[in-house]
LUMTOR-886017 format. One record per atom (N, C-alpha, C, O): residue number from 1; atom name; y negated, x negated, z. Coordinates in nm, 3 decimals, decimal comma. Atoms other than C-alpha are relative to their C-alpha. Example, Ala and Ser with C-alpha at 12.3 -4.5 7.8 and 13.67 -1.06 7.14 Angstrom:
BEGIN
(rec 1 'N' (0,119 -0,089 0,000))
(rec 1 'CA' (0,450 -1,230 0,780))
(rec 1 'C' (-0,120 -0,090 0,000))
(rec 1 'O' (-0,118 -0,194 0,066))
(rec 2 'N' (0,119 0,082 -0,006))
(rec 2 'CA' (0,106 -1,367 0,714))
(rec 2 'C' (-0,109 0,077 0,073))
(rec 2 'O' (-0,220 0,026 0,090))
//
This chain:
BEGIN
(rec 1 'N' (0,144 -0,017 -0,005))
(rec 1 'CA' (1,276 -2,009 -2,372))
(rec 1 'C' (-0,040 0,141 -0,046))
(rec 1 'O' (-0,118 0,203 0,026))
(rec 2 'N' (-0,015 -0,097 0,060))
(rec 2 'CA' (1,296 -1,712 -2,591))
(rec 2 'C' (-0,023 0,152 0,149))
(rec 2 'O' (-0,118 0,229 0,167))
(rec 3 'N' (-0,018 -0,067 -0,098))
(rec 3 'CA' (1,401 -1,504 -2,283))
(rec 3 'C' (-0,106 0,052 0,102))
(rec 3 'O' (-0,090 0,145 0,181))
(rec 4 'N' (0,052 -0,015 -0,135))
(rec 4 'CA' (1,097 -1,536 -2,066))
(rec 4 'C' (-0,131 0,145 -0,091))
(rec 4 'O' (-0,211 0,221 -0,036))
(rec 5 'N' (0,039 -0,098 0,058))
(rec 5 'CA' (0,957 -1,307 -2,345))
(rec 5 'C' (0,016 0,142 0,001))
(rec 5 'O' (0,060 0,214 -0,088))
(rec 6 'N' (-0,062 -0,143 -0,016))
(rec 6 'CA' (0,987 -0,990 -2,198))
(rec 6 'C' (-0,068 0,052 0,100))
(rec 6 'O' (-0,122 -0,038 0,165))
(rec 7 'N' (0,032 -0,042 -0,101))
(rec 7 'CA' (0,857 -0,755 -1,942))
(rec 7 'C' (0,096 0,052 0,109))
(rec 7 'O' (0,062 0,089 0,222))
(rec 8 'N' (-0,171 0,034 -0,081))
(rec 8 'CA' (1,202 -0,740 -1,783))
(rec 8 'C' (-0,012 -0,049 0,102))
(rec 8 'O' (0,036 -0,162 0,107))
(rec 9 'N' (0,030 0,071 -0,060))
(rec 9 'CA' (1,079 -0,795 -1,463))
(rec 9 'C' (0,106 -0,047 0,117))
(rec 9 'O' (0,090 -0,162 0,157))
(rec 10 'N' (-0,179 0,041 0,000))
(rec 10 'CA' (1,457 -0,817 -1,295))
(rec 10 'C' (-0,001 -0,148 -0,043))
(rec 10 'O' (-0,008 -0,256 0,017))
(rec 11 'N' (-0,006 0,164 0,067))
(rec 11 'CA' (1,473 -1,084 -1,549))
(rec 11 'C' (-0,036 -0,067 -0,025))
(rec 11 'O' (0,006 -0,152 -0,104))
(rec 12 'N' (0,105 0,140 0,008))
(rec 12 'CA' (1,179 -1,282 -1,497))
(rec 12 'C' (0,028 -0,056 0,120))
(rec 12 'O' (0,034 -0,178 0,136))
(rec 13 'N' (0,004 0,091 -0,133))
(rec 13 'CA' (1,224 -1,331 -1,141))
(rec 13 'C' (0,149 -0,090 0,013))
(rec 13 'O' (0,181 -0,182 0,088))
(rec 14 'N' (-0,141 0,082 0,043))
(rec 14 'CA' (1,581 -1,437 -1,269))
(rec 14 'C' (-0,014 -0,117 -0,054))
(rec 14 'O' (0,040 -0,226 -0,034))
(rec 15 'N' (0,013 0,233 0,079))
(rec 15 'CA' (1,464 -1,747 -1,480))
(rec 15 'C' (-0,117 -0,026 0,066))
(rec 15 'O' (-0,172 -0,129 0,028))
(rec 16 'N' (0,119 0,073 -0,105))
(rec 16 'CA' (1,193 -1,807 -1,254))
(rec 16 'C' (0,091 -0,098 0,161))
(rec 16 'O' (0,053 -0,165 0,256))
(rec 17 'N' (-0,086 -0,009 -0,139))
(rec 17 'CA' (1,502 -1,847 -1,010))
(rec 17 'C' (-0,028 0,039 0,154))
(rec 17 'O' (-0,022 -0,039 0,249))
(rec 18 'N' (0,105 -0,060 -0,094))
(rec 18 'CA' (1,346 -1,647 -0,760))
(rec 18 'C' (0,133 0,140 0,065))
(rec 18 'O' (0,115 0,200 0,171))
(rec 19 'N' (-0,066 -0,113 -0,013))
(rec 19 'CA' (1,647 -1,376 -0,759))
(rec 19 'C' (0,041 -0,026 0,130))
(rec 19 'O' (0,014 0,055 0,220))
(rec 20 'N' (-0,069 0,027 -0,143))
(rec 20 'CA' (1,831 -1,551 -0,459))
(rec 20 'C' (-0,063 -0,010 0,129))
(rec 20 'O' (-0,006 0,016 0,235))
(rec 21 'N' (0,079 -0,015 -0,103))
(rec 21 'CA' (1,533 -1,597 -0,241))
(rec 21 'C' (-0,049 0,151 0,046))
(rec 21 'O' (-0,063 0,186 0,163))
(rec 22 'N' (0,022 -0,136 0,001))
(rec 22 'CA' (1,442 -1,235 -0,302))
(rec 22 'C' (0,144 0,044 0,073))
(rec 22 'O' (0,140 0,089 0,187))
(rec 23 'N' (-0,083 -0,061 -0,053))
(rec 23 'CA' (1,782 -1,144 -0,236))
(rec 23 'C' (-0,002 -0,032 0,167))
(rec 23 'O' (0,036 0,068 0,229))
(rec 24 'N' (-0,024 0,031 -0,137))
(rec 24 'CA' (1,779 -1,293 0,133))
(rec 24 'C' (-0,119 0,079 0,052))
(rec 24 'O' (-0,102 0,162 0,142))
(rec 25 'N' (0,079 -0,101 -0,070))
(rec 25 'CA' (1,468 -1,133 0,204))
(rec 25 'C' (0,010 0,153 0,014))
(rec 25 'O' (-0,032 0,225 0,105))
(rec 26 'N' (-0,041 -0,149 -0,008))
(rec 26 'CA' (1,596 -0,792 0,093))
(rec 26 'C' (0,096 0,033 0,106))
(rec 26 'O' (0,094 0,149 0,149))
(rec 27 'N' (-0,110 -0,015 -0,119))
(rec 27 'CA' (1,913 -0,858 0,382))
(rec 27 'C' (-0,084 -0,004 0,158))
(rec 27 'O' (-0,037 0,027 0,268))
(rec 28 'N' (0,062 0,087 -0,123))
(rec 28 'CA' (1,624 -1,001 0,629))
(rec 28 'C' (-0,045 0,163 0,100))
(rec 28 'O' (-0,089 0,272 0,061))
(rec 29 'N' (0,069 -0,131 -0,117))
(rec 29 'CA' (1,541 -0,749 0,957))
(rec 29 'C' (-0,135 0,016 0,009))
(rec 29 'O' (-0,200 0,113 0,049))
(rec 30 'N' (0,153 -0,014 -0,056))
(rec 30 'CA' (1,207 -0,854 0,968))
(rec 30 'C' (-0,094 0,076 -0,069))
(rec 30 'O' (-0,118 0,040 -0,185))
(rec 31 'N' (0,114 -0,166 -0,006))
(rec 31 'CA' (0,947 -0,525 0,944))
(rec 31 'C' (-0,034 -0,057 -0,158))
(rec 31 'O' (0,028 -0,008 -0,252))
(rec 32 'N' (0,082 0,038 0,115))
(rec 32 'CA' (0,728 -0,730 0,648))
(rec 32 'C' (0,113 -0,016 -0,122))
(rec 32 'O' (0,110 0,058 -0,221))
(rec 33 'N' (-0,058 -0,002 0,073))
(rec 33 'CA' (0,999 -0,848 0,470))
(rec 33 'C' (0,126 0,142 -0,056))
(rec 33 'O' (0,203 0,125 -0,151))
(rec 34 'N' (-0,059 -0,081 0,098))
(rec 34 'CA' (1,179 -0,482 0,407))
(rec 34 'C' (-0,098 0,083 -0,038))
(rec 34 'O' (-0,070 0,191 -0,092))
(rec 35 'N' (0,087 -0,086 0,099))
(rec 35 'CA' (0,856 -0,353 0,293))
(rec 35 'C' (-0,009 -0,079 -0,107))
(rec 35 'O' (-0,042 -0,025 -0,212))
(rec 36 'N' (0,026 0,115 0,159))
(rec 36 'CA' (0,843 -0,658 0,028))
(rec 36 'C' (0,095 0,094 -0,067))
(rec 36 'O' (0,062 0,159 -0,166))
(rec 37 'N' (-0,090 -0,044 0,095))
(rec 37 'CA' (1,204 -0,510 -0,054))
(rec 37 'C' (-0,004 0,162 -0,019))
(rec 37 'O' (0,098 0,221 -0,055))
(rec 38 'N' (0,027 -0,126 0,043))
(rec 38 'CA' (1,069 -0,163 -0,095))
(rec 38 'C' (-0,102 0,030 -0,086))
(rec 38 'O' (-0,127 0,138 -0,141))
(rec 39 'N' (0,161 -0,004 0,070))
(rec 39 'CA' (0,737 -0,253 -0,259))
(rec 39 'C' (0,128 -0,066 -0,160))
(rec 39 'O' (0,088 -0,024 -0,269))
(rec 40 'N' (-0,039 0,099 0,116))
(rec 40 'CA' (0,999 -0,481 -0,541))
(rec 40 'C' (0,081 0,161 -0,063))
(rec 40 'O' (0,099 0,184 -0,182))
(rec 41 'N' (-0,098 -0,071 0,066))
(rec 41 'CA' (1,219 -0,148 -0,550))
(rec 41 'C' (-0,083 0,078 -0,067))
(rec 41 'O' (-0,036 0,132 -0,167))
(rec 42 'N' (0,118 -0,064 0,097))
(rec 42 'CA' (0,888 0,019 -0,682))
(rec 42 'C' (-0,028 -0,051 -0,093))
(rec 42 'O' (-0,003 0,021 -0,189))
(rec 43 'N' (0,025 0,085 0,043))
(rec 43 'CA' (0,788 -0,223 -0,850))
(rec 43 'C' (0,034 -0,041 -0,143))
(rec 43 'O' (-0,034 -0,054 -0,244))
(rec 44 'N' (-0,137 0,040 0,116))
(rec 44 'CA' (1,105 -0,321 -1,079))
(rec 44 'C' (0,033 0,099 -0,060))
(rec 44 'O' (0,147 0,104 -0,107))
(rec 45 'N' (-0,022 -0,158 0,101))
(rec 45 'CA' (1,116 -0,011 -1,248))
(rec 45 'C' (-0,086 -0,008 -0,137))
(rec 45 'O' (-0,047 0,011 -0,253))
(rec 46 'N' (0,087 0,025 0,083))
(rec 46 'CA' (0,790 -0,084 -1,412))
(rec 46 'C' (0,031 -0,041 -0,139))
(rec 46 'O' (0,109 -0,136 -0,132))
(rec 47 'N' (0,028 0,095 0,115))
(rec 47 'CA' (0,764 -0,189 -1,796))
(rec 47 'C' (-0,054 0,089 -0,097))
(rec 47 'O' (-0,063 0,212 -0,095))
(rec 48 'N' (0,130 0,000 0,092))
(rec 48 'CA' (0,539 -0,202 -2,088))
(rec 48 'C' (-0,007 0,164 -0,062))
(rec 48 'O' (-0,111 0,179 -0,126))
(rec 49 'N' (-0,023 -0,139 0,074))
(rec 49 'CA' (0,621 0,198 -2,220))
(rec 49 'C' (-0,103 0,068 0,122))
(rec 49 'O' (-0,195 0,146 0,095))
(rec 50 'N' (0,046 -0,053 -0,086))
(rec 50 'CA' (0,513 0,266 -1,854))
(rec 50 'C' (-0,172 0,049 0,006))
(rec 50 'O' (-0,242 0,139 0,052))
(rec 51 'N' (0,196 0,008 0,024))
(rec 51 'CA' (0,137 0,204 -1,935))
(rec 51 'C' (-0,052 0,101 -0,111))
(rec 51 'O' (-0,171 0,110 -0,144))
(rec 52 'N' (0,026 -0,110 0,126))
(rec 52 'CA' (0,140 0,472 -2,213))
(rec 52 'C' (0,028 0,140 0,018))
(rec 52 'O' (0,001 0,228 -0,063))
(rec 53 'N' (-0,058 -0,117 -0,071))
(rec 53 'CA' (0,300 0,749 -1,976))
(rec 53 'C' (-0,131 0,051 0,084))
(rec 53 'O' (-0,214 -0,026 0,134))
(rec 54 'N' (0,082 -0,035 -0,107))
(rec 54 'CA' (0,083 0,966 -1,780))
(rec 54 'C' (0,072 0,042 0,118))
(rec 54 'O' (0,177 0,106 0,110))
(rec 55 'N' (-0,088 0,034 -0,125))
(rec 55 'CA' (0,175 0,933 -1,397))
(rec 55 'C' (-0,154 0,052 0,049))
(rec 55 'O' (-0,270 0,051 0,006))
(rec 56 'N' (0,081 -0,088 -0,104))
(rec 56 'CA' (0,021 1,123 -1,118))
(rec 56 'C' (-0,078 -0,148 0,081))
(rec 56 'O' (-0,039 -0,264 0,083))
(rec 57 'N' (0,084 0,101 -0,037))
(rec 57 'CA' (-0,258 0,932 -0,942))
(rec 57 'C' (0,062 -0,081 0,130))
(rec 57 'O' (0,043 -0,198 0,162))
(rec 58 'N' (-0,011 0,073 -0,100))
(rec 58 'CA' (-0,100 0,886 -0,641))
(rec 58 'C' (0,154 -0,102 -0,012))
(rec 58 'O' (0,204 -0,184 0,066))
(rec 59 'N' (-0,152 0,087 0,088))
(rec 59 'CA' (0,235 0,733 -0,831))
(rec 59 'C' (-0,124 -0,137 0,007))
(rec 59 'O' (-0,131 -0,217 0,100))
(rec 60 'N' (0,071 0,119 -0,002))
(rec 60 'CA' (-0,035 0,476 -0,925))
(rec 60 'C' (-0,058 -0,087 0,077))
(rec 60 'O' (-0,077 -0,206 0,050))
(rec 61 'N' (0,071 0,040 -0,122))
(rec 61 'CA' (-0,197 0,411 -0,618))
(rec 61 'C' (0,128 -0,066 0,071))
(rec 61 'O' (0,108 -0,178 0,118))
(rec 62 'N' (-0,097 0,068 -0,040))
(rec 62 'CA' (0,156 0,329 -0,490))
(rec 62 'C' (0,036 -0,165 -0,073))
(rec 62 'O' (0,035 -0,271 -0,009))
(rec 63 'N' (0,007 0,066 0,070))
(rec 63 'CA' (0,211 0,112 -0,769))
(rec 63 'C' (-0,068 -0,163 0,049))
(rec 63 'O' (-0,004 -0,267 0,067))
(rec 64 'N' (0,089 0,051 -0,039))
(rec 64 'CA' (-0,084 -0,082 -0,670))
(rec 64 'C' (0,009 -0,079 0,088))
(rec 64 'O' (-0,007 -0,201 0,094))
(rec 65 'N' (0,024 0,069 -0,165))
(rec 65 'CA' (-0,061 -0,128 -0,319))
(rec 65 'C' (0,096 -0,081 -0,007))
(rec 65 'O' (0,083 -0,191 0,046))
(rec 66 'N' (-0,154 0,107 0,029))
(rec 66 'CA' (0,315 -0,282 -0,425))
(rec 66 'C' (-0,043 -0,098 -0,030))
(rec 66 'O' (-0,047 -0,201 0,039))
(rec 67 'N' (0,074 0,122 0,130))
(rec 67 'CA' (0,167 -0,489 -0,668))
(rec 67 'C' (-0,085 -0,146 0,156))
(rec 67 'O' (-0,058 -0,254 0,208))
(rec 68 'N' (0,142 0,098 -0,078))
(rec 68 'CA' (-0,175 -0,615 -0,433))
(rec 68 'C' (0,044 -0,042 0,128))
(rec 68 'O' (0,025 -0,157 0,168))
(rec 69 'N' (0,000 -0,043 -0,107))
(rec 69 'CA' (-0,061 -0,507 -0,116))
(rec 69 'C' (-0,041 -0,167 0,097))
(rec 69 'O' (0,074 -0,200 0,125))
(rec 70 'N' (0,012 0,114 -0,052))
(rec 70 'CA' (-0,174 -0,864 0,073))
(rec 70 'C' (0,102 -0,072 0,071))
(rec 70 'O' (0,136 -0,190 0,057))
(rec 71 'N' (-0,088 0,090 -0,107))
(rec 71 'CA' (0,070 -0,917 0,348))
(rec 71 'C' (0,132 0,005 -0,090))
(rec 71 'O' (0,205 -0,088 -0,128))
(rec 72 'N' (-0,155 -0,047 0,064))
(rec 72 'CA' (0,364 -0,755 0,175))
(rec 72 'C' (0,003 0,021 -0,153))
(rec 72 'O' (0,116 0,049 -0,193))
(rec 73 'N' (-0,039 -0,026 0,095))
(rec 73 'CA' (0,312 -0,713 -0,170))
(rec 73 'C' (0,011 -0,137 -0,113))
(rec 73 'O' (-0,043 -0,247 -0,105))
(rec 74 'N' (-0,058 0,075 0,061))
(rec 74 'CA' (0,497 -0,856 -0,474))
(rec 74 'C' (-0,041 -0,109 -0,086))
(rec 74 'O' (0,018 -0,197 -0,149))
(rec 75 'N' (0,095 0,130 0,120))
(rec 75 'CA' (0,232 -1,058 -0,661))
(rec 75 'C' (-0,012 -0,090 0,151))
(rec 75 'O' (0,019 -0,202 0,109))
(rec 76 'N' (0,066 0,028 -0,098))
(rec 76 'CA' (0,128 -1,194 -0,268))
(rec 76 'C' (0,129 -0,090 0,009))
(rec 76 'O' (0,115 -0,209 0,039))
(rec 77 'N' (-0,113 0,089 -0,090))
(rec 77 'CA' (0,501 -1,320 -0,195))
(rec 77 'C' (0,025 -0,081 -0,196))
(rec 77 'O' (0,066 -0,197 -0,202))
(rec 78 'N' (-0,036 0,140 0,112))
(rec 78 'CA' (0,538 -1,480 -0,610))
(rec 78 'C' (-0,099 -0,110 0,000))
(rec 78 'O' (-0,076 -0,228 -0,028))
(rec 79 'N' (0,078 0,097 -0,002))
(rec 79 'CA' (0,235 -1,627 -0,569))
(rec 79 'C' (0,039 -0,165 0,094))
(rec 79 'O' (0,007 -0,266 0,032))
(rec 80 'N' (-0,081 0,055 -0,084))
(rec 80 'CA' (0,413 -1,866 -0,265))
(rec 80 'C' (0,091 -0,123 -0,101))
(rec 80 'O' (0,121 -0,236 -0,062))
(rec 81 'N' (-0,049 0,087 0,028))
(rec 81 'CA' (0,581 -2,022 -0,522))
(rec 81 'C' (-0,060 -0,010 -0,184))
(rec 81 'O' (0,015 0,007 -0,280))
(rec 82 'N' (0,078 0,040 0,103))
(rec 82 'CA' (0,342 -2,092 -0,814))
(rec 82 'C' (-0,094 -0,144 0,030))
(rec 82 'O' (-0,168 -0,188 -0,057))
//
């Protein structure tokens, strides 16, 4: 339980068990699904130090669109299984 305490986001989608579904979509051809796995490779970098750094606006704006992005982005495809 301890574990899910973290911004480790690698290792949330790991005890969420979410890694293996992700992984098939990162192998998948289809257009949407390798922007998911380019929006996650942005994405997964992220953590909590990050928010205290100053980052160029359009770093953030990327960020973002990863994050929101509707069709393709990474909150849009966890949500799917909440």
């Amino acid at each position: 339980m301890n574990d899910c305490y973290t911004h480790d986001l690698v290792k949330l989608l790991r005890l969420a068990d979410l890694e293996t579904r992700f992984d098939s979509i990162s192998l998948s051809q289809d257009e949407d699904d390798q922007q998911l796995a380019l929006n996650w490779l942005f994405v997964k970098n992220w953590n909590e130090h990050c928010r205290y750094e100053q980052h160029e606006s359009i770093k953030a704006k990327k960020l973002i669109d990863a994050i929101d992005h509707k069709q393709n982005g990474v909150l849009s495809w966890l949500k799917q299984y909440w």
